[in-house]
C-alpha positions as CSV (number, residue, x, y, z in Angstrom):
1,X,87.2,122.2,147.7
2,X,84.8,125.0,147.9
3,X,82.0,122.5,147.3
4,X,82.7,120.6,150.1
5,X,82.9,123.5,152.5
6,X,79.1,123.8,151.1
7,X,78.6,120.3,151.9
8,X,77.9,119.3,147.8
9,X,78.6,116.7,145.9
10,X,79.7,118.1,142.5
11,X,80.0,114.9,141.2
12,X,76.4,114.0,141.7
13,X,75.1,117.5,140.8
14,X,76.9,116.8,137.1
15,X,75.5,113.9,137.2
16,X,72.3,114.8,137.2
17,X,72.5,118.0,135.1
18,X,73.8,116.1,132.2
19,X,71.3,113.3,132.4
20,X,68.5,116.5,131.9
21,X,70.4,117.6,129.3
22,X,70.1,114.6,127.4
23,X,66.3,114.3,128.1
24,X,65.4,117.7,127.2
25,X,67.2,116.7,124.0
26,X,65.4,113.0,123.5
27,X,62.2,115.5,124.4
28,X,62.9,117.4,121.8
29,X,63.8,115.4,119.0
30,X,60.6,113.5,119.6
31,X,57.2,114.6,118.0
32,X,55.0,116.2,121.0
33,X,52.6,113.6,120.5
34,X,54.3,111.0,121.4
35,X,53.4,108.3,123.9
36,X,56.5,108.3,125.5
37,X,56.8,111.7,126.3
38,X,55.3,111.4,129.7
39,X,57.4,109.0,131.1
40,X,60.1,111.7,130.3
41,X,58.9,114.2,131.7
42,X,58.1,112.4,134.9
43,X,61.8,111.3,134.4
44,X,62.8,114.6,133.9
45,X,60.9,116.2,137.2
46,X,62.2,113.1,139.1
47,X,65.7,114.2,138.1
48,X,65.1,118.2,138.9
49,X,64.0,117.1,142.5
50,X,67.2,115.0,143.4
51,X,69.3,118.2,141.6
52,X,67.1,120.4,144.3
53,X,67.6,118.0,146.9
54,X,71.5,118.2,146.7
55,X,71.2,121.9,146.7
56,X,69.1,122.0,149.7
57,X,71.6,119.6,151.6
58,X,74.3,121.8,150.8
59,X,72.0,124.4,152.4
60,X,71.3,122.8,155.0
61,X,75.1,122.1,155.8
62,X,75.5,126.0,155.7
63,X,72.9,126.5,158.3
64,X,74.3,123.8,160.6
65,X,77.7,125.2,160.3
66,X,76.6,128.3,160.9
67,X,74.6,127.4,164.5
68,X,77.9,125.9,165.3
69,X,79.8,129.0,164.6
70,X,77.7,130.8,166.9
């Protein structure tokens, strides 16, 4: 309820943060050397930009509602 007053999507927000959590744990079960490790961490910054960009549209719904408030 309280998320949607922000003007979040939980759901999505989960989403995301548990699909990091299992990168940073592929990340670090693999040696640092390894090829693949850029690809996950371009995944991984891909990911941390859509969890900002929910933020900020929650933000963004705050500022709107509060222009309309006023």
């Amino acid at each position: 309820m309280l998320d949607q007053r922000l003007g979040i999507d939980r759901d999505k927000i989960n989403e995301i943060e548990a699909l990091i959590e299992e990168l940073q744990a592929l990340m670090a079960s693999l040696p640092s050397d390894n090829a693949d490790n850029s690809k996950l961490k371009q995944q991984l910054a891909d990911l941390q930009k859509q969890l900002d960009q929910e933020y900020q549209k929650g933000a963004e719904h705050m500022r709107e509602k509060d222009k309309s408030e006023n």
